[in-house]
N, C-alpha and C positions, 0 to 999 in steps of 0.2 A: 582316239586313234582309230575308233571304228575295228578294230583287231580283237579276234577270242581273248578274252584272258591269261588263257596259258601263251600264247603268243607275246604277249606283254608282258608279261611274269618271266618267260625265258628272255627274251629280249634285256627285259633287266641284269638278272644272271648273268647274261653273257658281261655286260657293262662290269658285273662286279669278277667278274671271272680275268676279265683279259688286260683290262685296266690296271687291276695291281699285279698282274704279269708284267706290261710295260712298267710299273714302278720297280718290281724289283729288280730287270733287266738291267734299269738305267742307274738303280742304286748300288748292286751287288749282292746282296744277301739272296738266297736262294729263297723259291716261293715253287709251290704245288698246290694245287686246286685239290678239292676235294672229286674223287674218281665220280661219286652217283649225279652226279648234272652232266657230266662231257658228255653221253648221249642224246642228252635233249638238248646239247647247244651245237652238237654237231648236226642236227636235223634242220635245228633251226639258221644256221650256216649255209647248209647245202638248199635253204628252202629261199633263202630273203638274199640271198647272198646276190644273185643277179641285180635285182634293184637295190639293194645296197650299195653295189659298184657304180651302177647307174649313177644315184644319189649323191655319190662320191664319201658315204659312211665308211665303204671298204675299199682296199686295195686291189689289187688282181691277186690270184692268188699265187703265194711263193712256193716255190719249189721245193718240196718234200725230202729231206736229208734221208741218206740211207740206215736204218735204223732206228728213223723219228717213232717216238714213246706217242700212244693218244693221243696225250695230251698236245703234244707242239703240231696236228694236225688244226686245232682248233684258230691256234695266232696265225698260223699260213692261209687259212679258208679266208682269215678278214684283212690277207696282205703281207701282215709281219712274216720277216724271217724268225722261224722258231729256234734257230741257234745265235739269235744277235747277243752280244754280251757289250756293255760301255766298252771302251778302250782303256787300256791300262793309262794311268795317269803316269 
């Protein structure tokens, strides 16, 4: 990838971060990241996030709820809305 290691390493992170965010969104049971990485993946967000859009990895980024906790800053920088919940069946 030609990338620092820790660029890679957070890169990962973020994969294992946001990924089973959209799993639990789409399955129901609540899910919380552990607080000590959301800095290093919010850097890494605000840092790749351009060409990630570009790439079409990410979304644009969603609109900020009033209120939004850390963490649902991280799913809006890569597009997701941070308050998306399945619908009720």
């Amino acid at each position: 990838m030609n990338l620092p290691a820790r660029t890679v390493g957070a890169m990962a992170l973020l994969d294992l971060t946001v990924h089973p965010w959209d799993l639990a969104r789409a399955t129901g049971p609540p899910w919380t990241p552990d607080t000590e990485g959301l800095r290093v993946l919010e850097e890494l967000v605000a840092v790749m996030g351009p060409a990630a859009r570009k790439a079409g990895v990410f979304g644009e980024p969603a609109p900020m709820p009033a209120g939004a906790s850390a963490f649902e800053a991280l799913p809006a920088g890569t597009g997701r809305d941070p308050r998306w919940s399945r619908p009720a069946a």
